[in-house]
C-alpha positions in Angstrom: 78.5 115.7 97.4 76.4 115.0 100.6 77.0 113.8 103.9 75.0 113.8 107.2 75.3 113.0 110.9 73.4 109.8 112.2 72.4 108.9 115.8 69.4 109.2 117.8 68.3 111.3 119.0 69.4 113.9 117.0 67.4 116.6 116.7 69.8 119.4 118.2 73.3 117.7 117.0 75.9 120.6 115.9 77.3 119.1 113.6 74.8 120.5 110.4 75.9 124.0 111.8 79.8 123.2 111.6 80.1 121.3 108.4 78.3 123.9 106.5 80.3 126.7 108.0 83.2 124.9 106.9 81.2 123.9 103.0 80.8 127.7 103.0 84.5 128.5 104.3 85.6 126.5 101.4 83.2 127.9 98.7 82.1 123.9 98.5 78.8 123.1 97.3 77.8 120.1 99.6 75.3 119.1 101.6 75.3 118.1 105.2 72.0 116.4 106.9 70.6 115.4 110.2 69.7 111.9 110.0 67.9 110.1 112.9 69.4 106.7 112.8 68.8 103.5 115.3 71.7 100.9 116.0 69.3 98.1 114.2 68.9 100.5 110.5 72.7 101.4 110.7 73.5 98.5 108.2 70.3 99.5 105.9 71.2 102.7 105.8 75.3 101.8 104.8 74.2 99.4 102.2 72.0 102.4 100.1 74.9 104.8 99.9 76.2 105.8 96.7 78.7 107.6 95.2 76.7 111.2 95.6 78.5 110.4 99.4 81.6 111.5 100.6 80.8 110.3 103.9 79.0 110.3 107.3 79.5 111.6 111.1 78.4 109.3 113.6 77.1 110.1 117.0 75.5 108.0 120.2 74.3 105.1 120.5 76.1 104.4 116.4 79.6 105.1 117.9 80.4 101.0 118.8 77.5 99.5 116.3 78.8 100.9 113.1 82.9 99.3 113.4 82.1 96.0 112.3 79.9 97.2 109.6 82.5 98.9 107.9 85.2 97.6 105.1 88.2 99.5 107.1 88.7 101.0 110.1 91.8 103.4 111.2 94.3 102.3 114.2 92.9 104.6 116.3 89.4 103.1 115.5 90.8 99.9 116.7 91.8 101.0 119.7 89.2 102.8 120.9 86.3 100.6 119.9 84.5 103.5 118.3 84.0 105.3 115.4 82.5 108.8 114.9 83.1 109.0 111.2 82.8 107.4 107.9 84.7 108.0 104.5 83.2 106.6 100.9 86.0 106.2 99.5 86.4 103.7 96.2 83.3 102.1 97.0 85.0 101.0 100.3 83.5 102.3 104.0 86.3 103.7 106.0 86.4 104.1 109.9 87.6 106.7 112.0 88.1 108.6 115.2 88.6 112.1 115.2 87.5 112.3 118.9 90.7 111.5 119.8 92.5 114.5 117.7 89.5 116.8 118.9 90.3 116.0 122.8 93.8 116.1 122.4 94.2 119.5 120.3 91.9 120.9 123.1 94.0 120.3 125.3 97.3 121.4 124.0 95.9 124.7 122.9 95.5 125.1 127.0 98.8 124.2 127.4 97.7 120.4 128.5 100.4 118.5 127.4 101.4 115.8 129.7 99.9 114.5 132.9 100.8 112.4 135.5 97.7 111.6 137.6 94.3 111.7 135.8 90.9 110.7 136.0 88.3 109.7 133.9 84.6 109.7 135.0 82.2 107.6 133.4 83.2 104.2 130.9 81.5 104.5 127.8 82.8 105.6 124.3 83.8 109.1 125.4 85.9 107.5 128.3 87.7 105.0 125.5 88.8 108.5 123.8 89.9 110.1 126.9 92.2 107.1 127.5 93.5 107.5 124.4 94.0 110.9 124.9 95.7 110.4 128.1 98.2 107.9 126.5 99.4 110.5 124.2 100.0 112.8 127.1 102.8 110.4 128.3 100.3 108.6 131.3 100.4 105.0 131.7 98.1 104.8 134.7 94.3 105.9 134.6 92.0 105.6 137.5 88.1 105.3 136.2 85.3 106.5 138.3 82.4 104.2 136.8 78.3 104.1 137.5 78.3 100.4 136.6 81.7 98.5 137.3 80.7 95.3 135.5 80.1 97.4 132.2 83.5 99.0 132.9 85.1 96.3 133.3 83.4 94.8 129.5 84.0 97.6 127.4 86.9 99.9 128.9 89.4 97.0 130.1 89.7 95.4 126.9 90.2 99.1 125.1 92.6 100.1 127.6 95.0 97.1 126.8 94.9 97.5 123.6 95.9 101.1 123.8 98.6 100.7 127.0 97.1 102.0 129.7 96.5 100.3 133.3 93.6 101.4 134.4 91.7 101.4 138.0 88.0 100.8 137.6 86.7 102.6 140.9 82.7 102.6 142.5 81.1 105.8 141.7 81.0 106.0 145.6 84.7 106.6 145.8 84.6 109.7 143.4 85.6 112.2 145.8 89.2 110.8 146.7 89.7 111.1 143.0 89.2 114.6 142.2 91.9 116.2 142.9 94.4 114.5 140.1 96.2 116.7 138.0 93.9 116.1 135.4 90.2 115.4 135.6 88.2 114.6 132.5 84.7 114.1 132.6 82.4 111.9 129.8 79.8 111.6 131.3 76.1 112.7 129.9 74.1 115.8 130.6 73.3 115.8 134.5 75.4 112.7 135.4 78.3 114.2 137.3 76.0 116.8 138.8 75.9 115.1 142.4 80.2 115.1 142.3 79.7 118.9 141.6 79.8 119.7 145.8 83.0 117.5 146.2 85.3 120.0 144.8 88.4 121.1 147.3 90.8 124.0 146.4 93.5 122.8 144.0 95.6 123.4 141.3 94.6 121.3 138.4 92.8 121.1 135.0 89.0 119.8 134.4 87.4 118.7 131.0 84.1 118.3 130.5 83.1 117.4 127.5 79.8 118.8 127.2 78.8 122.3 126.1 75.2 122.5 126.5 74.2 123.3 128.6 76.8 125.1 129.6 78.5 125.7 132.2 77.6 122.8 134.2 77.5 122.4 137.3 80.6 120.1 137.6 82.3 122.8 135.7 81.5 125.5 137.8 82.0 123.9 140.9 85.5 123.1 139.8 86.3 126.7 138.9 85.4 128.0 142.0 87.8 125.3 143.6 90.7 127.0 141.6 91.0 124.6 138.6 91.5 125.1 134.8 88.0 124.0 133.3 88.1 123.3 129.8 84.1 122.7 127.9 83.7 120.2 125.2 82.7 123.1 122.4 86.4 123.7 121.5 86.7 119.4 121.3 83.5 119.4 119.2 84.5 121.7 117.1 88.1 120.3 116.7 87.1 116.8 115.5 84.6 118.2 113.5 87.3 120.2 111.4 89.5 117.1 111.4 86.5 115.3 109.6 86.2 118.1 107.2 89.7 117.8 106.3 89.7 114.2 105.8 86.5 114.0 103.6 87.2 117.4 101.6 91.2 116.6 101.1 91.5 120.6 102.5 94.9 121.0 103.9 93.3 123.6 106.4 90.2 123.5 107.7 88.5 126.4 108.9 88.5 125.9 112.4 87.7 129.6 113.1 84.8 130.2 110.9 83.4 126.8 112.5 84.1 127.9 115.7 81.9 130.9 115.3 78.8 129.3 113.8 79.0 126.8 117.0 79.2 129.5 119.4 75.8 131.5 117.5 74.2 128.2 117.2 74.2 126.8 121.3 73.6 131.3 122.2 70.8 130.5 119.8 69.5 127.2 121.1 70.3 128.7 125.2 70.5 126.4 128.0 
């Protein structure tokens, strides 16, 4: 069988180096590609699959586009808005987030398993999850630090009602009287939350960044130093990623580990 990750750019994506690890893991003999794909050749490139695919991992700016191309999407798909995965299955294409189980298996292996007072930083797809997320932690109320409150308010109000949770779409200017909630999660690209990184003030309190290269950033170590838990997003990468393998191999265990590993050698590899 093959399968591949689309988005673009894609050039340094991960997700070749885990889904082979976990092909290998499995003594499977599949394929796994790197596919540069645009938002306007997404449905081109659905239509030519065949039944040599077991399916597809899907990464920015496909994330949103590819939902109302598919046959079927999951609940959690529905919710969120977005999709990071495809299954072939029975000539149908099949939607689903594993984002969501990624982010929140990160954070209960840190012991993260409710929270009270959170922020999110940023409103795109990432920041959908992370409500999600947050929902299943038992919190009803999110406040949202946003760089454009219009596009907030468009994408992020509509997905938090239809997953329960009020949320409090903030200026970006109003960070700092944010930063100290009990939990902090940041989806926000490479560089973005750099300028917040100064704003820090000693507290207890967990941070999550999802990025992990490069790595640490500067949000991340700026928190540290403050005193909080800071959790990167290589642990959440690599967590979804063995939640697709499980769904499109039918392998009741996944090898995270093994997975893990490869990740870890591939970003030393790559550097900062």
């Amino acid at each position: 069988m093959q399968l591949a990750v689309l988005g673009s750019p894609i050039g340094q994506a991960l997700s070749p180096v885990l889904h082979r690890a976990a092909y290998q893991a499995l003594g499977l003999d599949w394929t796994y590609h790197a596919i540069d794909c645009t938002p306007d050749r997404l449905a081109h490139f659905l239509c030519s699959l065949d039944d040599t695919w077991a399916g597809l991992s899907l990464t920015m700016p496909l994330k949103q586009t590819v939902v109302s191309l598919l046959d079927r999407v999951s609940d959690t798909v529905v919710r969120t808005g977005a999709a990071n995965m495809v299954l072939v299955a029975e000539g149908q294409l099949v939607g689903e987030n594993t984002d969501l189980y990624g982010m929140a298996q990160t954070l209960s292996d840190v012991g993260v398993t409710t929270a009270c007072d959170v922020t999110v930083l940023g409103a795109g797809a990432t920041a959908c999850t992370a409500l999600a997320a947050i929902h299943e932690l038992g919190c009803d109320r999110v406040t949202v630090i946003a760089r454009s409150a219009g596009r907030a308010h468009r994408f992020l109000g509509p997905a938090a009602e239809r997953i329960g949770v009020k949320v409090r779409i903030t200026p970006w200017t109003e960070a700092p009287a944010h930063l100290g909630a009990e939990l902090v999660i940041s989806a926000l690209p490479p560089g973005a939350a750099d300028e917040l990184a100064p704003l820090w003030k000693p507290a207890a309190g967990t941070l999550m960044d999802v990025l992990y290269r490069p790595w640490p950033t500067p949000l991340a170590l700026a928190a540290a130093t403050a005193g909080r838990r800071v959790i990167g997003g290589l642990p959440m990468l690599v967590h979804q990623a063995a939640r697709q393998v499980e769904l499109q191999t039918k392998c009741s265990r996944p090898p995270y580990e093994d997975m893990l590993t490869a990740a870890r050698s591939e970003v030393r590899r790559l550097g900062t």
